[in-house]
N, C-alpha and C positions, 0 to 999 in steps of 0.2 A: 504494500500500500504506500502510495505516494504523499503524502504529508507536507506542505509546503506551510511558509508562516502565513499564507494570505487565504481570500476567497479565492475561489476556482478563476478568478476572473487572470489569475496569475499562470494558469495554463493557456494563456491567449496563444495561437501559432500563426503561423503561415500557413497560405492552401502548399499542399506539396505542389510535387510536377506534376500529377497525375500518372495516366497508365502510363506503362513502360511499352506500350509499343507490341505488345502480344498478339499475334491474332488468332483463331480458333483453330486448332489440328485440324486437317484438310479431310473433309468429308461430313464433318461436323458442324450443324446451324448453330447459330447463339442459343436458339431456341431450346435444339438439343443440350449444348452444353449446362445450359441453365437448368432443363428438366434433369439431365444425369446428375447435376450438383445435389438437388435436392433429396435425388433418391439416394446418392452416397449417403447425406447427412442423416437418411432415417435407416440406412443397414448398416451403419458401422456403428460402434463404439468411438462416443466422442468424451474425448478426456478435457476436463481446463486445467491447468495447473494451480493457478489461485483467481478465485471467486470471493471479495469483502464485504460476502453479504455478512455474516452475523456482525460484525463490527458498525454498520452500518443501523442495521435494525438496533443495536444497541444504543448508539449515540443516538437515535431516534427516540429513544424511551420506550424500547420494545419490552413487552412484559407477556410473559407465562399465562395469559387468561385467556379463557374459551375465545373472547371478541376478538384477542387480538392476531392467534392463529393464522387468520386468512392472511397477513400478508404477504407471505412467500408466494403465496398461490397469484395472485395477480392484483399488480396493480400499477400504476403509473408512475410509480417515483422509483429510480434507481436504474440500475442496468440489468437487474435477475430479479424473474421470477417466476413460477411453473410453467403458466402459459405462455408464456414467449419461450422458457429452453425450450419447451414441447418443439413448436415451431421449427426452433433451428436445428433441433437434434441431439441436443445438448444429454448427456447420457450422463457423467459423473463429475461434476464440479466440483475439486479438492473445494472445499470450506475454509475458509484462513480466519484461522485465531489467533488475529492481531493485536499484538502489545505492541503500544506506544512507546518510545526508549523515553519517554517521563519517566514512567512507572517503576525503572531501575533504580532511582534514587531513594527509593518508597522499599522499605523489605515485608514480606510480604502481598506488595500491590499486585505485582506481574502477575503470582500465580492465579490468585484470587480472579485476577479479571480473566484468565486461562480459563479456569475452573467455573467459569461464569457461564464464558459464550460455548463452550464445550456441552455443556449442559441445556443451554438455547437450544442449538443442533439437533441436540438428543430428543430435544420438546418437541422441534417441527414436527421431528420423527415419530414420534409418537404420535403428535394429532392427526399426521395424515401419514397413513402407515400405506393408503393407497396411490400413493403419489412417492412419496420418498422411504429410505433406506440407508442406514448405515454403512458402509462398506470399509473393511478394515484387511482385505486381500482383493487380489486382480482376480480371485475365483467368486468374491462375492457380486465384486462390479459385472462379470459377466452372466450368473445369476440372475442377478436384480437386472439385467438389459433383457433376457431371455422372460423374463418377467416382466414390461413393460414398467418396470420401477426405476424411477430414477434415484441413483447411486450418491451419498452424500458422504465422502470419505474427507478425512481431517488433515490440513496442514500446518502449523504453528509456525504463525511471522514472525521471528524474534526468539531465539532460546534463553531469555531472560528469567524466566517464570522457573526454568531450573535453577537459578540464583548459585548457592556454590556448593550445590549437592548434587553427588552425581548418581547417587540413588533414582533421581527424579527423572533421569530416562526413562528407567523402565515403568515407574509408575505412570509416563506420559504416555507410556506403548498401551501400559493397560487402558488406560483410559481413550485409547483409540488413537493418538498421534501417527501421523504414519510419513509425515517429514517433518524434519524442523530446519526453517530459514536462521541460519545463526545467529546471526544478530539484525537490526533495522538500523535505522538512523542517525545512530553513535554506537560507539565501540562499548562495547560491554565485556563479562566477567571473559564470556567465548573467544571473542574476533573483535578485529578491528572491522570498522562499519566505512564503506565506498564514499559513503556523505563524508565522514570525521575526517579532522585534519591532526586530530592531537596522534591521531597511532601507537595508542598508550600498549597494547600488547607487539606489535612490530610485525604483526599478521594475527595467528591463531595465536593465544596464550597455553601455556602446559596446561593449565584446565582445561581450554578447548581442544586441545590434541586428543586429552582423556575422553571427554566429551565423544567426539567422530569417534574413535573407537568405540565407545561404548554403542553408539547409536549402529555401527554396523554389528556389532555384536547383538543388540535385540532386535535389529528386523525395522529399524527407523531412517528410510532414505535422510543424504545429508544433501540441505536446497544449500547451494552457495551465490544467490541470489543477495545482492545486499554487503555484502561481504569483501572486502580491502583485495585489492591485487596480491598484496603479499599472501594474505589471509587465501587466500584461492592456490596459489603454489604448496601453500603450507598443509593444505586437507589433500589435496594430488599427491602428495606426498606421504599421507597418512594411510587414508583410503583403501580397506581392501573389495571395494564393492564399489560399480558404476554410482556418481552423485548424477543428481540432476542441477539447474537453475528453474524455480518455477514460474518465473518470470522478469525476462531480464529478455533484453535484445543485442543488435549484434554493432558495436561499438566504430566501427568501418563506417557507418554514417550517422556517427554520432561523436566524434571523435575526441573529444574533450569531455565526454560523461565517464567516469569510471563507473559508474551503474550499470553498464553494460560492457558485454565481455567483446575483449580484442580479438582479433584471427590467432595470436598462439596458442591465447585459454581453449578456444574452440575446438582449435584440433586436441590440443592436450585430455578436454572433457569427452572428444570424441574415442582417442587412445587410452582411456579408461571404460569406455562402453556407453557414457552416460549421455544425456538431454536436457540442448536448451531449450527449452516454450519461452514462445518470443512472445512479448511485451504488447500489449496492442495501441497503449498510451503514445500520443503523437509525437510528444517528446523524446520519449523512447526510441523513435522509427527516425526524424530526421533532425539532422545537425543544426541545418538553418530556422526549424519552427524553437529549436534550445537558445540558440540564438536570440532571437526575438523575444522568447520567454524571460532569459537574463532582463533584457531590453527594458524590458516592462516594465521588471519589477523594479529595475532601478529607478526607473522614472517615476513610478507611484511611492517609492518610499522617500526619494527628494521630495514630493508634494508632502508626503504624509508628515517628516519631518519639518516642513518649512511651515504647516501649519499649526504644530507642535501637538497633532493630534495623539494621542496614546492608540496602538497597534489591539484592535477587539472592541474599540469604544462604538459608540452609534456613530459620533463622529467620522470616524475612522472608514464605517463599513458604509457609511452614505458615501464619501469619497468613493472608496472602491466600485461601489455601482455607478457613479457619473462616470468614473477612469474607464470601467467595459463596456460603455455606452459609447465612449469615446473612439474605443479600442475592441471591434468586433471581434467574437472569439474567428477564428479560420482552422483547418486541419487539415493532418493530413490524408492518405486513403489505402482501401484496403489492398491496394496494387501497391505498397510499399512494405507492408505487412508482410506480403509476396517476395517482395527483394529480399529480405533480413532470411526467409525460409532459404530461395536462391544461393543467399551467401552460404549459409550453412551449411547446405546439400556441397556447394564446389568446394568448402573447406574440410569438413568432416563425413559429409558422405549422407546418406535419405533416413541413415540411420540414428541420427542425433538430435532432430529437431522435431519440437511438440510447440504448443499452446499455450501458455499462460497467457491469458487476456488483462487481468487485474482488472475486471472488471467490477465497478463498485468503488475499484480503489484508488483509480487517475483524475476523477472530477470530471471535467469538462474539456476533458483531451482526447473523447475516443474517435476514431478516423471514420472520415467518411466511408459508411458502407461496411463499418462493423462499430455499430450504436450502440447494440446490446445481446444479449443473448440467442434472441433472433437469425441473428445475421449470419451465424458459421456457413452456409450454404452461400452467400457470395465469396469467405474466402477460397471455398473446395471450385467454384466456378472459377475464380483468378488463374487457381494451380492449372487445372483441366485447360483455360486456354494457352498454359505455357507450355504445354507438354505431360505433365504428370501423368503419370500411371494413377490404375485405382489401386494398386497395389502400393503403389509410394505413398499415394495420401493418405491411405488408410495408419501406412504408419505413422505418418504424421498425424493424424486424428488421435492414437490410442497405442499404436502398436509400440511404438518407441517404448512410450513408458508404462504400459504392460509389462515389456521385458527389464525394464530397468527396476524399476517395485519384485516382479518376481524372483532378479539377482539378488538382491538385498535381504531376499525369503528365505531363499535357499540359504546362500552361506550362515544368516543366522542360526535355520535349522542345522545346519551340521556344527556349526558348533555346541548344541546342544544347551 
């Protein structure tokens, strides 16, 4: 989840270039390609990497009572929810149980809010046991598909909630964890954090070494999503099981984000077995809308400071809505989405690249032509006019990290 100090109006971008120039495999109408997109997205298994709905519903005042149930199910606000995944296809949206890096300053906070929205999840699951499901293996998500249920398996943004117990792996496994993003925001007890500049561990810390261990020892993918450059050598290093990123994109056109990963990590993650699910936040996708976004901010916080407004006042947030009045939002689109897939496949091969959308969790950055949940059936159409097999995309859907969750099953089983 993306977290900026401002309103969303601070994801303003640029429109990208649009498409890339693709035109349909020869023998093939638009028409056709559009109808074969559609049908892939309702026979495959489509995986996201991180979904921020409960954190969402939380900051919302979401609450445990019969009335308030329906909102997973449909409704207007957000980027997820039943009826629209229905639509796109959407079959298991890892659940991100996002902590804040506030909350690390606070002992006891992290877990607590962990143990909060963990328990949300659980609720949905419960009130509508004919629409969702738990899934805590690659054999339950294809169950509950085989079942028209849709699949709700657990990610953890942040391993902070483990605080300085390494106990608390395995009670996170039990409790259904089945990645953990190591750290967000700032560098914590784990890792140094892609945002932070202090670099207080100088990548992973000896806790965090322990940590990865432990987490391929119980059967808990490691997301290196978020996570310092060094911090990314230093788990490749550790690693006896493919990690993933659950969403992060591909740094080649974004070149000054360390948020996302450069062409070495790439192959590096690919020469581990492991998968990136690329990022769908437009900032994410292109250099020049990061660009801009800097732009912005700079600009609005010269006003904000010249007016001596305090940052959250009424003050403050009425400027902000004249400033995006000023300052249309623009994006980029799902034909760039496409590229970041592109680079992947020429760097690491058809076998390393998935989904993370972060949907829920970028604000008002998602690209034209993947809004929401909806939409995965225009990016399976993107691939299809570049060439892709249904057999590529399919791993790209699900297959990728299918196999990467089942690596991480295995070795844990044999170690017993």
């Amino acid at each position: 989840m993306l977290r900026l100090l401002l309103p969303a109006l601070l994801f303003t971008v640029l429109q990208s270039c649009g498409d890339s120039g693709a035109t349909a495999p020869e023998g093939k109408s638009d028409v056709e390609l559009r109808a074969h997109a559609d049908s892939l997205a309702r026979q495959t298994i489509i995986i996201d990497g991180h979904v921020d709905l409960p954190y969402r519903l939380k900051v919302n005042n979401f609450r445990l009572e019969r009335e308030m149930l329906g909102i997973p199910v449909e409704t207007n606000e957000g980027d997820f929810d039943y009826v629209r995944a229905v639509e796109g296809g959407l079959d298991a949206p890892f659940m991100s149980i996002y902590i804040p890096a506030r909350l690390q300053e606070e002992v006891g906070g992290s877990p607590a809010l962990a143990d909060s929205l963990i328990d949300m999840v659980k609720g949905i699951v419960e009130a509508h046991p004919d629409k969702f499901a738990l899934a805590t293996s690659p054999d339950d998500v294809e169950k509950n598909f085989a079942n028209g249920i849709m699949s709700l398996p657990l990610g953890m943004e942040n391993g902070s909630p483990i605080e300085d117990k390494l106990e608390r792996v395995e009670e996170y496994y039990d409790k259904g964890i089945r990645y953990i993003t190591l750290t967000h925001s700032k560098d914590n007890l784990i890792s140094d954090s892609s945002y932070d500049t202090t670099a207080i561990n100088g990548g992973l810390s000896p806790f965090g070494e322990a940590v990865v261990r432990e987490m391929n020892r119980v059967g808990i993918m490691v997301d290196v999503s978020h996570i310092s450059d060094s911090a990314f050598w230093d788990v490749m290093e550790i690693t006896e099981v493919p990690v993933i990123a659950s969403h992060s994109s591909v740094r080649h056109f974004t070149p000054d984000f360390e948020r996302n990963m450069n062409d070495e990590m790439i192959k590096r993650l690919g020469e581990n077995g492991g998968v990136i699910q690329i990022n769908f936040g437009s900032t994410f996708l292109d250099g020049a809308l990061r660009s801009r976004q800097d732009s912005l901010r700079e600009e609005f916080m010269a006003r904000l400071n010249q007016r001596g407004y305090a940052n959250g006042s009424e003050e403050a947030d009425a400027l902000a809505d004249s400033f995006q009045i000023e300052n249309p939002t623009l994006y980029s689109d799902v034909e760039m989405v496409a590229d970041h897939i592109d680079r992947v496949v020429q760097i690491a091969g058809i076998d390393h690249v998935g989904l993370g959308s972060d949907f829920d969790g970028v604000g008002d950055s998602l690209p034209t032509g993947l809004k929401d949940v909806a939409d995965y059936p225009n990016l399976i159409y993107a691939l299809l006019k570049r060439g892709y097999s249904d057999e590529d995309i399919k791993k790209v859907l699900s297959g990728n990290v299918l196999r990467v969750w089942r690596a991480v099953e295995a070795a844990s089983s044999a170690r017993g």
